[in-house]
C-alpha positions as CSV (number, residue, x, y, z in Angstrom):
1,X,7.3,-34.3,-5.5
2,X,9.8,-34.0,-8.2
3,X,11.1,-30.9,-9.2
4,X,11.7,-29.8,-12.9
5,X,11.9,-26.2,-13.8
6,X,14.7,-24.2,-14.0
7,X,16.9,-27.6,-13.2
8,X,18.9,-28.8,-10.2
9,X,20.5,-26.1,-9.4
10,X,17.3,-23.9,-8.6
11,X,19.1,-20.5,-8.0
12,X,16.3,-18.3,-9.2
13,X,14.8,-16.2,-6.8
14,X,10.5,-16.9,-6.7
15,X,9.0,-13.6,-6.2
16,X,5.3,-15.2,-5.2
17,X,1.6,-13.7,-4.4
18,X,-1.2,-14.6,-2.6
19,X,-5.0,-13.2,-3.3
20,X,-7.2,-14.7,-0.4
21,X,-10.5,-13.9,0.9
22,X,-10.5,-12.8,4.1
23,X,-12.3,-14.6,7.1
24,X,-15.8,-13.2,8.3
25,X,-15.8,-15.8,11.8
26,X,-13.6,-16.5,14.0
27,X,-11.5,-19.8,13.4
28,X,-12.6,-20.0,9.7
29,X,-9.1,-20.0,7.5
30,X,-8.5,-17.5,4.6
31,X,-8.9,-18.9,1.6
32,X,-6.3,-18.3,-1.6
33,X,-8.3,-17.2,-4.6
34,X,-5.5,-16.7,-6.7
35,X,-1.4,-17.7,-6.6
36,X,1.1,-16.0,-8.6
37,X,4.7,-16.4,-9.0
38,X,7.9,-15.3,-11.4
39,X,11.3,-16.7,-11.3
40,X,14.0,-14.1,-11.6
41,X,17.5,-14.5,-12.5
42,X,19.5,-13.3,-9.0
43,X,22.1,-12.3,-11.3
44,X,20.3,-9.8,-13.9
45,X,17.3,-9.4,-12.1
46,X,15.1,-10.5,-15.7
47,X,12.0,-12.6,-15.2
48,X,12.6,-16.3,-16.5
49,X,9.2,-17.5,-16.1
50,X,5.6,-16.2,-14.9
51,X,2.5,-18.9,-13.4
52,X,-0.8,-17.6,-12.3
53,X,-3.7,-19.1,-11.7
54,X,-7.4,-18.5,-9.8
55,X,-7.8,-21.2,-7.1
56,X,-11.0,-22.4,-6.4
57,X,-11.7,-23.3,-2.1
58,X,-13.0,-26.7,-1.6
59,X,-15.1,-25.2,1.2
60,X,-17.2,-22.8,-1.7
61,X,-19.1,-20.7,1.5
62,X,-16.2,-19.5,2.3
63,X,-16.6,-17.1,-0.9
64,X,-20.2,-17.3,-0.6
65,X,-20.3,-13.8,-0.4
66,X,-17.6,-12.6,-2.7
67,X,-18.7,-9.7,-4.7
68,X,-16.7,-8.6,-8.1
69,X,-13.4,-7.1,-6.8
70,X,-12.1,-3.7,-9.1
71,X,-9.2,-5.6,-9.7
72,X,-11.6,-8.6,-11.8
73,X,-11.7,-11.3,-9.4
74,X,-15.2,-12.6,-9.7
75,X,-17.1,-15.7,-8.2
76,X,-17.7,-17.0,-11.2
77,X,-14.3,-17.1,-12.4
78,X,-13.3,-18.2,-8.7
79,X,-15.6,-21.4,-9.5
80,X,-14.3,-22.2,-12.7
81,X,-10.7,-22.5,-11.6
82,X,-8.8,-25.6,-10.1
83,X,-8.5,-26.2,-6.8
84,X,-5.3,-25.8,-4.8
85,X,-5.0,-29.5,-4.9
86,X,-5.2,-29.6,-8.7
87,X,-2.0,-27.0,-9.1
88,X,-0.2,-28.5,-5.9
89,X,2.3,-29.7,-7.8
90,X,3.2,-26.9,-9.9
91,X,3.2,-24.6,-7.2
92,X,5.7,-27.1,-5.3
93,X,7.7,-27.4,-8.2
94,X,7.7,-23.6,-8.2
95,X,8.6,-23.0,-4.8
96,X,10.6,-25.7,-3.0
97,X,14.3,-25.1,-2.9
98,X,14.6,-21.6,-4.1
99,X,14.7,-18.1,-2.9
100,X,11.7,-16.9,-1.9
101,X,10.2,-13.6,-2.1
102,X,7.3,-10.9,-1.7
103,X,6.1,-8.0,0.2
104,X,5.1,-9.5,4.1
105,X,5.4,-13.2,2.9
106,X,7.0,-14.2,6.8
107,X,4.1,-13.6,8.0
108,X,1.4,-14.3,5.4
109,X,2.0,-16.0,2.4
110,X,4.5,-17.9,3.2
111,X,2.0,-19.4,6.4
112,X,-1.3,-19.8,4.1
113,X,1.3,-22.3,1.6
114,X,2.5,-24.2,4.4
115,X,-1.9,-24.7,5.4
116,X,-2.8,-25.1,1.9
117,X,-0.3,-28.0,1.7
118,X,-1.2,-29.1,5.4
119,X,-5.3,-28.8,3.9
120,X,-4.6,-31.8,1.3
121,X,-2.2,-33.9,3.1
122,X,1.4,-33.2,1.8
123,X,4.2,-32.2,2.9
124,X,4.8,-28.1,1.8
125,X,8.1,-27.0,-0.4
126,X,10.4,-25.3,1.9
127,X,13.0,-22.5,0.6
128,X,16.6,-21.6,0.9
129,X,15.9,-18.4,2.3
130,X,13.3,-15.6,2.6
131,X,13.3,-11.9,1.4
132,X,10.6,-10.2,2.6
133,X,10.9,-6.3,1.0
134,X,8.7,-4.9,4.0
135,X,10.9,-5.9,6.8
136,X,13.9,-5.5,4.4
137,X,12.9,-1.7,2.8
138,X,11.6,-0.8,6.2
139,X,15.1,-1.3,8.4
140,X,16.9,-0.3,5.3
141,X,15.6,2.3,2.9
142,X,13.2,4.1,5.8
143,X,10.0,5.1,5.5
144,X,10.6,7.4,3.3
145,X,7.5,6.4,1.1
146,X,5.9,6.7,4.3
147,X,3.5,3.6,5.1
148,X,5.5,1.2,3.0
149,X,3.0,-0.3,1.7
150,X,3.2,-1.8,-1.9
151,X,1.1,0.9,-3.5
152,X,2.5,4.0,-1.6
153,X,6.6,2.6,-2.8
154,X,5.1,2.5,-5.8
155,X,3.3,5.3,-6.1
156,X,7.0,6.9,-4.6
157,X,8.6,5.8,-7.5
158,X,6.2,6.5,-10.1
159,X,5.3,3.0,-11.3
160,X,1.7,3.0,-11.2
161,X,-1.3,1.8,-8.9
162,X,-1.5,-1.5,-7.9
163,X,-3.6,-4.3,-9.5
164,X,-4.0,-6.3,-6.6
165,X,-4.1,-9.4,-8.9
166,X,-0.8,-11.7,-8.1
167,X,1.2,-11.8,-10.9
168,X,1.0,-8.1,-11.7
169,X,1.9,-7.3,-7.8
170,X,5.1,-9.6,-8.0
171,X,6.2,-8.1,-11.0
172,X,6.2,-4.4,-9.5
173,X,7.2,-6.0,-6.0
174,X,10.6,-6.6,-8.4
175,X,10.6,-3.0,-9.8
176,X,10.3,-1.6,-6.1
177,X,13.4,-3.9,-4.9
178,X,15.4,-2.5,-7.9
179,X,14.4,0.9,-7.5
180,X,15.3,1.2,-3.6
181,X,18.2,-1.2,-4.2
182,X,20.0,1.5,-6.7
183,X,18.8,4.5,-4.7
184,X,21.1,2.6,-1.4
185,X,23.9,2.0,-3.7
186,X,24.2,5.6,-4.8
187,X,23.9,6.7,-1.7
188,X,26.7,4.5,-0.3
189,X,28.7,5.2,-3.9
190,X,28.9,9.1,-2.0
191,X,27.3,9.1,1.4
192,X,28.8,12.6,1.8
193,X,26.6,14.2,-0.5
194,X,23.5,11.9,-1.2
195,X,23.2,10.8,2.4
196,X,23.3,14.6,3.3
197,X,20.3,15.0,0.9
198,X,18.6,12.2,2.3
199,X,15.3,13.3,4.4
200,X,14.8,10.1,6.3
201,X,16.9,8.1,8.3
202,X,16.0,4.3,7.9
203,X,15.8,4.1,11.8
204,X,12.7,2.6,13.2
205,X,9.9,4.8,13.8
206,X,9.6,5.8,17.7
207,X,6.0,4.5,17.6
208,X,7.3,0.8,16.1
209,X,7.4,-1.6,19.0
210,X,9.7,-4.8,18.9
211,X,7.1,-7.4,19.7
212,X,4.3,-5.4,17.9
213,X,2.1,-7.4,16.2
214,X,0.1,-4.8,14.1
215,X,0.4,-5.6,10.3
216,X,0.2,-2.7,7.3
217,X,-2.7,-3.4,5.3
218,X,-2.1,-3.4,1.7
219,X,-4.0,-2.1,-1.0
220,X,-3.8,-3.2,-4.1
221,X,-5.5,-1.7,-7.9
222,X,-4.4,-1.1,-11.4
223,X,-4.8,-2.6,-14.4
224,X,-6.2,-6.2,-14.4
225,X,-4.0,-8.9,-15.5
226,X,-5.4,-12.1,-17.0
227,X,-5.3,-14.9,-14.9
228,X,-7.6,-17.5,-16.6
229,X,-4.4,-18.5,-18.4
230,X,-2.1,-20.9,-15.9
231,X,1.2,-19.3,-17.7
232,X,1.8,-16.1,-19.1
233,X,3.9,-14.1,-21.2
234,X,6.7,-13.5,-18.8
235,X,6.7,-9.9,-21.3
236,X,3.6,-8.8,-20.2
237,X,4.7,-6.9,-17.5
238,X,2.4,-4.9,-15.8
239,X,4.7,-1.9,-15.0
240,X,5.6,0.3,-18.7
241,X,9.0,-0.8,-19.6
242,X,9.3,2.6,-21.0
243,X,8.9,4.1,-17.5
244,X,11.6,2.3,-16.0
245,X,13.5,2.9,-19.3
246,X,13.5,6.8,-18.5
247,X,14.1,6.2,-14.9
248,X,17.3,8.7,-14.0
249,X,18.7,5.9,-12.0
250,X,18.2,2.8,-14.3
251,X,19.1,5.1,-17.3
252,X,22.4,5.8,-15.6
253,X,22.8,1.8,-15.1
254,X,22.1,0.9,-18.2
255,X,23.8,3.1,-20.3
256,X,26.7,2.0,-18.3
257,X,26.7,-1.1,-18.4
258,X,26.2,-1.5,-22.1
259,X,29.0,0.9,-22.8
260,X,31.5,-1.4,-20.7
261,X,29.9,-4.4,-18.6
262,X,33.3,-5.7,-18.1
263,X,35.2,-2.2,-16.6
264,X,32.2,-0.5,-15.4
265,X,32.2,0.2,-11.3
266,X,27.9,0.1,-11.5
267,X,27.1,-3.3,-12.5
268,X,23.6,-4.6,-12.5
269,X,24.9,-7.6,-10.6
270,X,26.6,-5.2,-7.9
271,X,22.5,-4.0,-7.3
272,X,21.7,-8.1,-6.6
273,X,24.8,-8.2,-4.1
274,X,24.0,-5.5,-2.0
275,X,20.4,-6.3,-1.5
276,X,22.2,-9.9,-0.4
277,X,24.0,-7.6,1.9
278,X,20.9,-6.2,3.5
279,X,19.4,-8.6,4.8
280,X,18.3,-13.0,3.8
281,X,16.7,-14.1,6.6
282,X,15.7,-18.2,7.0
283,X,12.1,-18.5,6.8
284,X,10.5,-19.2,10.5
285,X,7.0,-20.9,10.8
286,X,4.7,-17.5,12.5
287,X,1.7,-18.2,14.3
288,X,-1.8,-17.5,13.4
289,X,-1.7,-14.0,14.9
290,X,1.2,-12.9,12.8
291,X,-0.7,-13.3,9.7
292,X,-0.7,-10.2,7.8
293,X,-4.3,-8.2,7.6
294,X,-5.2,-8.3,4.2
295,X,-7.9,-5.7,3.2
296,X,-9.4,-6.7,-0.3
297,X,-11.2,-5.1,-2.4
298,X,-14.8,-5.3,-1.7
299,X,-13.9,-6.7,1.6
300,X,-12.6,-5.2,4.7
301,X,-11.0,-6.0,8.3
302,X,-12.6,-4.6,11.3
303,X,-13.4,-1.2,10.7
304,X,-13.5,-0.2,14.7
305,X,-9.8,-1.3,14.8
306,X,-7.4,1.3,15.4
307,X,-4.8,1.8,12.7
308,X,-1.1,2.0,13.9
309,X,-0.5,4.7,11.6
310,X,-3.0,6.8,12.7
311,X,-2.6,9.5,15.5
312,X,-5.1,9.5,18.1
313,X,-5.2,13.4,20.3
314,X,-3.4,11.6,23.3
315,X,-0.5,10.9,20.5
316,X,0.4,13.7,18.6
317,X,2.5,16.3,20.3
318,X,2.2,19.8,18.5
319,X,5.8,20.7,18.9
320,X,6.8,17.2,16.9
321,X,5.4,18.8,14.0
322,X,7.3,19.7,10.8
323,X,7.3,20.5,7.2
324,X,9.7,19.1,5.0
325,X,10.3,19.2,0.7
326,X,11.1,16.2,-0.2
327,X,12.6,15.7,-3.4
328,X,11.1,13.6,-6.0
329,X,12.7,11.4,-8.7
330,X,11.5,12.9,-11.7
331,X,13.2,16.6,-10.1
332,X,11.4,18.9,-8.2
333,X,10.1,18.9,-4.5
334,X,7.1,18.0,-2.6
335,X,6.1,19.0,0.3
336,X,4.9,16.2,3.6
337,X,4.2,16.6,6.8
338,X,5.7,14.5,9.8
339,X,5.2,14.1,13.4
340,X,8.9,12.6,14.3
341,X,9.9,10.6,11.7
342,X,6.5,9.0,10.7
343,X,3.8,10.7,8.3
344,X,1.2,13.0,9.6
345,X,-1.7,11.1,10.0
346,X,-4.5,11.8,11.9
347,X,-7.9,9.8,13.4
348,X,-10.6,11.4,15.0
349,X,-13.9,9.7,16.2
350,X,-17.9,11.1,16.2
351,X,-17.1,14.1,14.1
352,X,-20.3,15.8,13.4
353,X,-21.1,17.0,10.0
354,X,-21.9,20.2,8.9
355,X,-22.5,19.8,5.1
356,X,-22.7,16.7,3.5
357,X,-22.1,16.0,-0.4
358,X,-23.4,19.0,-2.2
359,X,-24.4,18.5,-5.9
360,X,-23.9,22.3,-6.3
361,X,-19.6,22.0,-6.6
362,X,-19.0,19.5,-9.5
363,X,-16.1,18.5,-11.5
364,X,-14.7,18.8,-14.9
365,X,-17.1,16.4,-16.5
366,X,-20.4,17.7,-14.0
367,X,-19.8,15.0,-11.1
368,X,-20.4,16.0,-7.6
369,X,-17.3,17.1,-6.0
370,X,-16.6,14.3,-3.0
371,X,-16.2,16.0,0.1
372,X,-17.8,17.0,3.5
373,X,-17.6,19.5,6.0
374,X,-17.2,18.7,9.4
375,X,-17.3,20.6,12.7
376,X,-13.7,20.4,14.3
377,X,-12.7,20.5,17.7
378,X,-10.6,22.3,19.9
379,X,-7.8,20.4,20.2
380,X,-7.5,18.8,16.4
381,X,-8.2,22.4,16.0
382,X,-4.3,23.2,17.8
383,X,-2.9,20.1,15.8
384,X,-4.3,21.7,12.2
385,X,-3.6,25.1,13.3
386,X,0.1,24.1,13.9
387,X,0.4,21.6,11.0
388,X,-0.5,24.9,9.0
389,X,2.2,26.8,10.8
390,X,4.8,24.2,9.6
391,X,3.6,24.2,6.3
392,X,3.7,28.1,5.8
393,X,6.9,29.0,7.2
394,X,8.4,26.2,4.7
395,X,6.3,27.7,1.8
396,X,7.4,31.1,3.2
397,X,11.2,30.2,2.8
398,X,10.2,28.5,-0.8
399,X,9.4,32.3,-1.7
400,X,5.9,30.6,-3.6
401,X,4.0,33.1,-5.2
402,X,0.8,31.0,-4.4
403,X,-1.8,32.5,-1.5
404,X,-2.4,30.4,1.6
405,X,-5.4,28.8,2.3
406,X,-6.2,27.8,6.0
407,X,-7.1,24.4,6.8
408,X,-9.3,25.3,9.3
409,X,-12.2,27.5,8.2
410,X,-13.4,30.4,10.4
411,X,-16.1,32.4,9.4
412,X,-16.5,36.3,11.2
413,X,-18.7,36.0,14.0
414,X,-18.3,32.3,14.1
415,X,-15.1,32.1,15.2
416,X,-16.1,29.3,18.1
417,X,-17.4,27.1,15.2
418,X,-14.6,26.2,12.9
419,X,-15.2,23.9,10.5
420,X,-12.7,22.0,8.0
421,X,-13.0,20.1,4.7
422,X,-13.4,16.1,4.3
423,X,-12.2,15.1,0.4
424,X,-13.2,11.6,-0.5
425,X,-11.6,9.8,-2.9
426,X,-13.8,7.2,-4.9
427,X,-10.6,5.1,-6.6
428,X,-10.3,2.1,-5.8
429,X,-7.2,2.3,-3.2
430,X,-9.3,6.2,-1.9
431,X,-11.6,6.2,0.9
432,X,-13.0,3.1,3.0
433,X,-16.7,4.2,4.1
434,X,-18.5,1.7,6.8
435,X,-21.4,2.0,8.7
436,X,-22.3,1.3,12.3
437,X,-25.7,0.5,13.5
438,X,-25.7,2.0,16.9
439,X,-25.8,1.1,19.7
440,X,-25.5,-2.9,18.7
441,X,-22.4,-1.5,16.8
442,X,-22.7,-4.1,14.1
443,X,-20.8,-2.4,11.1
444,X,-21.2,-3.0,7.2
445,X,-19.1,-1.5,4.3
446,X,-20.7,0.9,1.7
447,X,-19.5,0.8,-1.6
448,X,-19.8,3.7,-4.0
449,X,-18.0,5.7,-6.9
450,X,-18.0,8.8,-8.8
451,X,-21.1,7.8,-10.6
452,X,-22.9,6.1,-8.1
453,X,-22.9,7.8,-5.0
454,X,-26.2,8.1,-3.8
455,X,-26.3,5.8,-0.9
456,X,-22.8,7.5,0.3
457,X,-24.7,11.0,-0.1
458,X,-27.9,9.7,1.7
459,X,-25.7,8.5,4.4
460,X,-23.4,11.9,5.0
461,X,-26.2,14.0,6.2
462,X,-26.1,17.3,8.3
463,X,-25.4,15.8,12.1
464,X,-24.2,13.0,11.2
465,X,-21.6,11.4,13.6
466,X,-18.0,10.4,11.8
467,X,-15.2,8.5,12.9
468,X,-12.8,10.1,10.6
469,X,-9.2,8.6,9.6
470,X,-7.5,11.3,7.1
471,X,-3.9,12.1,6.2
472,X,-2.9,15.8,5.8
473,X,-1.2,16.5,2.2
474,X,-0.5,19.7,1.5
475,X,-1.0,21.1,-2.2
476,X,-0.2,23.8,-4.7
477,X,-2.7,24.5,-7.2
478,X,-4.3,27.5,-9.6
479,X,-2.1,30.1,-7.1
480,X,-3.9,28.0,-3.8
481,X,-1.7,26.7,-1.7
482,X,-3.0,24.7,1.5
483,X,-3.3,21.5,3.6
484,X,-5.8,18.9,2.1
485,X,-7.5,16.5,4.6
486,X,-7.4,12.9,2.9
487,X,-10.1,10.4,4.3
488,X,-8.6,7.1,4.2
489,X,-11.3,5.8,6.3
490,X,-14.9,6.8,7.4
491,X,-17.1,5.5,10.0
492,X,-20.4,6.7,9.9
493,X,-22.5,6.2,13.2
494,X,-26.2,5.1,12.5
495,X,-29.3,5.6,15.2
496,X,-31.3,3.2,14.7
């Protein structure tokens, strides 16, 4: 294939997406629904171009069941688009020969190009090198946006949910790298004082294992981008140009470097060497059971599988417990909660319910309030009861005027019965809800929102059983101050 754009030379860095459907069976391959890519100038880190583009699967059952995603995907506009070997050779053209990058590409996009080209008989491009911002943030920055996904470092930085559509997930894949990139070189400009501020060390996490083969699942929502069009304004950015604008950081860069590119010590380019510095590694063909989990939306992975990130009762030790404020870009502190060096995050299985949904507590504009009350047990009792220890003392220190409000709710003369508070979130990157038909243990997702939760309600009855997986995010509010209980995940157990 004969390569065109950009010329011979071909030093542009190809920041690429993949959308796939995920496989139901065993064996069955994922199929890409959608491919995305910009080109990016590795010396002012500008987008030069933008191609995106639905893909329609030859094998059509393979998205027999595919639903309308939030982030716009639909069947219909699945079956109206080319097929991967109609755009071949534009994404070839693309690809082959340049820098490659994305969030997890080693081990998943970069393996579902190399089958798509293997699926129609040619040969696949091949790239110069491979950045891949999880590994790369991950050893370098630390986890100090805690899962490192692409929509918690972006939600870190203030740029916005996450479409989930390809070219609008490049794009802020782009803004993250920049972001992290200039928070490094400050810190190495004067490690003395902004290392000393720094709250995480980019060491690995204790419970990170060097063979592990557990992927993060992303999530991905925001704003839909238009994809029926093969190119794109590369303008039409889908994070505000006036947000990064008013950035501190990229303020601080560009006002210097317009003053005196020539003399100036912080140089745009300077940001583009030292992510060099970090790390390029040579791209490696990964087996099968490296490929990254991908958790669409309106699909899901296997919701009995245990997530890394949660901690099980046999893993958390309550004296690894601690508070910390952690300071946030736009000024001002927030408070997390760690066990070690990795965000508190908790799973707990056949929680029973107390109170389900109640139509009694509703919001600003008369919806049902999303939450549930569960009984907890003894010993996620200790792990709340010291996570709310942490958390006080620090407030405590902070002198807040606000007055505590225990996790953990204990009512006089039921003191052997304490109960705590479930909040559900029904956004599109908030809570997971499955059910499993016991005891074949067949499971299905439920799908609901803010307006149409009456099947979720229906199904979060008193006595229910709960597998519950929930982070623990402490909050300031109205003069409350507290530890709210997240579900990321719920698995509700069905008798049949």
């Amino acid at each position: 294939m004969a390569s065109t754009l950009g010329g011979d030379g071909r030093c542009e860095i190809v920041f690429f997406d993949l959308e796939t459907a995920v496989p139901t069976k065993s064996g069955q391959p994922f199929a890409i629904l959608e491919f995305g890519a910009i080109l990016v100038c590795p010396m002012k880190l500008v987008e030069l171009y933008s191609y995106s583009t639905l893909v329609r699967p030859t094998d059509l059952s393979l998205i027999s069941t595919l639903t309308k995603r939030r982030s716009g995907i639909t069947r219909d506009g699945v079956l109206s688009a080319p097929t991967f070997s109609e755009i071949a050779d534009e994404v070839y053209d693309i690809l082959h020969g340049r820098i490659w990058a994305g969030h997890n590409i080693k081990r998943f996009d970069c393996v579902r190009i190399r089958d798509a080209f293997a699926g129609i008989g040619l040969s696949p491009p091949e790239p110069k090198a491979t950045i891949d911002s999880l590994s790369l943030l991950s050893q370098k920055f630390g986890k100090r946006a805690g899962d490192m996904k692409m929509a918690s470092l972006a939600t870190y930085f203030g740029l916005g949910d996450q479409a989930h559509r390809s070219l609008d997930d490049v794009r802020m894949n782009l803004e993250v790298v920049k972001y992290c990139a200039t928070v490094l070189f400050l810190e190495s400009s004067v490690p003395d004082i902004l290392k000393d501020m720094s709250w995480f060390s980019p060491r690995k996490s204790p419970r990170t294992r060097s063979n592990e083969k557990s992927l993060p699942n992303g999530v991905r929502e925001s704003p839909t981008s238009s994809s029926s069009s093969p190119k794109t304004d590369p303008s039409s950015s889908s994070v505000d140009a006036t947000t990064v604008k008013n950035h501190p950081i990229i303020s601080l860069l560009t006002e210097c470097s317009e003053s005196d590119t020539s003399s100036c010590e912080i140089d745009p380019s300077d940001i583009t060497t030292l992510i060099s510095k970090l790390h390029i590694g040579t791209l490696k063909r990964d087996a099968a059971d490296e490929a990254k989990t991908v958790r669409q939306q309106g699909e899901s992975t296997d919701p009995n599988a245990k997530d890394e990130s949660f901690l099980g009762v046999n893993e958390v030790s309550v004296s690894s417990i601690r508070a910390s404020l952690i300071p946030l870009y736009r000024g001002g502190l927030r408070m997390e909660l760690f066990h070690n060096d990795t965000p508190l995050h908790l799973c707990w299985y056949s929680l029973k319910i107390r109170f389900g949904i109640s139509r009694k507590y509703v919001d600003h504009v008369g919806r049902p309030k999303m939450n549930i009350v569960v009984d907890i047990p003894p010993d996620l009792c200790k792990i709340l009861d010291a996570s709310d220890a942490a958390a006080h003392n620090l407030l405590i220190d902070s002198s807040t005027s606000s007055d505590w409000r225990p996790t953990v709710m204990r009512k006089e003369g039921f003191a052997n019965y304490p109960t705590a508070r479930l909040q559900i979130s029904s956004e599109s990157n908030g809570t997971q809800v499955h059910q499993k038909e016991e005891p074949l243990g067949t499971n299905q997702k439920l799908d609901f929102s803010s307006d149409n939760f009456e099947k979720l309600e229906s199904a979060l009855l008193p006595g229910t059983l709960v597998d519950a997986f929930f982070s623990l995010e402490p909050y300031d509010y109205k003069k409350m101050v507290g530890i709210r209980l997240a579900a990321r995940k719920l698995v509700i157990h069905l008798k049949k």
